[in-house]
C-alpha positions as CSV (number, residue, x, y, z in Angstrom):
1,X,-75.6,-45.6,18.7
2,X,-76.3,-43.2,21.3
3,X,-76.7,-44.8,24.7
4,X,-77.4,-42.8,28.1
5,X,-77.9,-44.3,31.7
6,X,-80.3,-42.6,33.9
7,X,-79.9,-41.8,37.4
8,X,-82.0,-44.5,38.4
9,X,-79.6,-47.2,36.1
10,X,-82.5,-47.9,32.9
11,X,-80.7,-47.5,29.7
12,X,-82.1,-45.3,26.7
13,X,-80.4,-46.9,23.3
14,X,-80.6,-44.6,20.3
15,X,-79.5,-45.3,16.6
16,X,-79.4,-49.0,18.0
17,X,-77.6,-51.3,15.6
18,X,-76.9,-54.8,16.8
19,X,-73.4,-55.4,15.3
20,X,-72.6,-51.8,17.6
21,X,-74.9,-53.5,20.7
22,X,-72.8,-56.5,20.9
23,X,-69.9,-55.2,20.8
24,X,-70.5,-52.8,23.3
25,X,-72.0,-56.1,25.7
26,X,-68.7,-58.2,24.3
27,X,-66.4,-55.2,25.5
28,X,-68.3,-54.7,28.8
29,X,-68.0,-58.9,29.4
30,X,-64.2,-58.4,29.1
31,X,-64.4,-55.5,31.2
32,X,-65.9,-57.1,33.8
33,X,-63.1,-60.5,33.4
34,X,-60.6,-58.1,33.5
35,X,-62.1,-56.6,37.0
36,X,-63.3,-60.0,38.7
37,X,-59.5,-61.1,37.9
38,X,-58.5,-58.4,39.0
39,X,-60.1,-58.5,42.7
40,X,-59.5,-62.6,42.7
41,X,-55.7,-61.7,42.6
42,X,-56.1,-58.7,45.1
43,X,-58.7,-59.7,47.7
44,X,-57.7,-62.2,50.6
45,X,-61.5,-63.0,51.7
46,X,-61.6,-66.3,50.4
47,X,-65.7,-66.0,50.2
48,X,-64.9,-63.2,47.8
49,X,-62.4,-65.2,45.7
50,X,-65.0,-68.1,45.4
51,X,-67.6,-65.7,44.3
52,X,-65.6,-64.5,41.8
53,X,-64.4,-67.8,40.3
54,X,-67.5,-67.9,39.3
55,X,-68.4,-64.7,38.1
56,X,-65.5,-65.2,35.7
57,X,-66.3,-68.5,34.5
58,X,-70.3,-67.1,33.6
59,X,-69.1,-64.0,32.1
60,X,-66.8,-65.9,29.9
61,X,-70.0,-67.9,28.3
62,X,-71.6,-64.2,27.9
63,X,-68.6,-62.9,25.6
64,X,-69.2,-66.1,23.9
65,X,-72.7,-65.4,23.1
66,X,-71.9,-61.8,21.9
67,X,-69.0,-63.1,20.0
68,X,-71.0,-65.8,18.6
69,X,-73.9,-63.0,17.9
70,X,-71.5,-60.5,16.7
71,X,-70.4,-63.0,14.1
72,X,-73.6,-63.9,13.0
73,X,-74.9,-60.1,12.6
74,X,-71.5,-59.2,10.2
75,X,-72.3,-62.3,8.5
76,X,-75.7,-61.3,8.0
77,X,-74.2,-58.0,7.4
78,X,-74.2,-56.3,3.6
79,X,-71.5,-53.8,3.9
80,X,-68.8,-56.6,4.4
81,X,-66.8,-55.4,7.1
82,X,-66.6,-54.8,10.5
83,X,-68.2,-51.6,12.0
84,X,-65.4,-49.2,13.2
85,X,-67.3,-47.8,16.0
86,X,-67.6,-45.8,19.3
87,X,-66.9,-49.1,21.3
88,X,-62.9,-49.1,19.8
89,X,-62.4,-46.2,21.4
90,X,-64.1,-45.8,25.0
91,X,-64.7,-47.9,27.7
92,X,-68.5,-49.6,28.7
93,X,-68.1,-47.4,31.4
94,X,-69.7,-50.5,33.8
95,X,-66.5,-52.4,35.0
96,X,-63.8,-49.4,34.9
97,X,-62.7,-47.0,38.0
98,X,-61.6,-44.1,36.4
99,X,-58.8,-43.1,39.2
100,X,-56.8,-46.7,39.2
101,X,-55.5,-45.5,42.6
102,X,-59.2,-45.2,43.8
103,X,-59.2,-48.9,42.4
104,X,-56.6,-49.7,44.6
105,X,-58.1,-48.8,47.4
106,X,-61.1,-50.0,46.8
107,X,-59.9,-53.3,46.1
108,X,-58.0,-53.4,49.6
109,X,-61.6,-53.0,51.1
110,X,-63.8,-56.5,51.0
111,X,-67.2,-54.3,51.2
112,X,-65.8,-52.1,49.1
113,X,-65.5,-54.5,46.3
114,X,-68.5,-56.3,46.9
115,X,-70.3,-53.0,46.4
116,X,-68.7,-51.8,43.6
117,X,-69.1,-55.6,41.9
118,X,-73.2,-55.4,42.6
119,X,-73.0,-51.4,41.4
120,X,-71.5,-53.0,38.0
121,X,-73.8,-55.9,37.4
122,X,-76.9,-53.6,38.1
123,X,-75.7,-51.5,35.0
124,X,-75.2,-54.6,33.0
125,X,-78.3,-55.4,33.5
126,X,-79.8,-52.4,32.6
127,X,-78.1,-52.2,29.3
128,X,-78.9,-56.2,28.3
129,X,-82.6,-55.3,28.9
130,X,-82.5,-52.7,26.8
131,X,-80.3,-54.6,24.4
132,X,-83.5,-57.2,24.4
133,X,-86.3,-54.4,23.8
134,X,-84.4,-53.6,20.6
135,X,-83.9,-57.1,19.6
136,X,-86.0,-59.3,16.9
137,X,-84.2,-62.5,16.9
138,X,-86.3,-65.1,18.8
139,X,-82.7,-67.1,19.4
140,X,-81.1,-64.1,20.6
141,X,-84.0,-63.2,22.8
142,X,-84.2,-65.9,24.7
143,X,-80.1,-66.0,25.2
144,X,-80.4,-62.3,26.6
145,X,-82.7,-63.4,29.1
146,X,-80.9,-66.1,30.3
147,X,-77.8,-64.0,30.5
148,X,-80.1,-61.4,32.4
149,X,-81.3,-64.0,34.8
150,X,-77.7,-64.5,35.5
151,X,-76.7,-61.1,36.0
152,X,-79.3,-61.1,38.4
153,X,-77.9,-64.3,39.6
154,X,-74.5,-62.0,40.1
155,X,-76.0,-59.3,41.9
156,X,-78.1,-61.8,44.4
157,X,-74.0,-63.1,44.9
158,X,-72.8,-59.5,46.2
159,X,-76.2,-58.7,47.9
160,X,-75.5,-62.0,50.2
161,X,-71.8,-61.0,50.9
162,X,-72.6,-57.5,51.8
C-alpha cells in the first residue's frame, strides 16, 4: 500500500488492501490514545483534560471497529495469516512528534496542544475518507462514516478551545 498526504491533507491510497488499511487506522487509533493520554497526564487546563477524556473514550470504540474489521478481513482472508506489513514497522505519522523534546514543549503550551490535537484529527480524517472510497462493504461503510462524523466531532472540540 502506498499512501501519500498532500499539502492540503487529502490522502492518495495505492495498492490499497484492507487487512493493510485497517491496520494502518488501528495503529493510528492507538497512536492517538497514546497522545490524548499523554496530554491528559501533562496539561493542567482542566477544559483540556475533559476534552480529552473524551477523545480517549471515542477513539477507543474506533480501534474496536478496526480490530473487529481487521478480524473479519483475515478471516475472510485465503492466505491464512496475518499480513507482515509496512504498518509493523513505522509510525501513522498523524499522532507522533518526531523530536519528543519538541513534544515536551508543546505539551507545556495549552494552544499548543489544542492545535497540534485539531492538526492530527484533520489527517485522520483525511485518511478514513479515503479509507471509505476504497471500501465495498456496505457494513463497513456506514461505520467509517460514523467514525468520520466523529472525527469531525474531535476537530469541532479543538476548534472551540482554540
Amino acid at each position: 500500500m502506498k499512501i501519500e498526504l498532500a499539502p492540503d491533507g487529502t490522502v492518495r491510497i495505492g495498492g490499497f488492501n484492507a487487512i493493510q488499511a485497517y491496520r494502518i487506522a488501528r495503529k493510528m487509533e492507538n497512536d492517538g490514545i497514546a497522545f490524548y493520554e499523554n496530554v491528559r497526564g501533562t496539561t493542567r487546563d482542566e477544559r483540556i483534560k475533559t476534552a480529552v477524556t473524551v477523545l480517549i473514550d471515542s477513539e477507543k470504540k474506533h480501534r474496536s471497529f478496526f480490530e473487529d474489521a481487521l478480524e473479519k478481513s483475515n478471516a475472510r482472508s485465503d492466505n491464512g495469516f496475518e499480513e507482515d506489513d509496512i504498518v509493523d514497522y513505522v509510525s501513522s505519522n498523524v499522532f507522533e512528534n518526531a523530536d519528543k523534546k519538541e513534544a515536551r514543549t508543546v505539551l507545556d503550551d495549552a494552544r499548543s496542544v489544542v492545535a497540534l490535537g485539531a492538526e492530527f484529527e484533520k489527517k485522520a480524517i483525511a485518511f478514513y475518507s479515503a479509507l471509505l472510497q476504497h471500501t465495498d462493504d456496505a457494513e463497513s461503510q456506514k461505520a467509517l462514516r460514523v467514525i468520520i462524523n466523529e472525527e469531525r466531532q474531535h476537530l469541532e472540540t479543538f476548534n472551540r478551545l482554540l
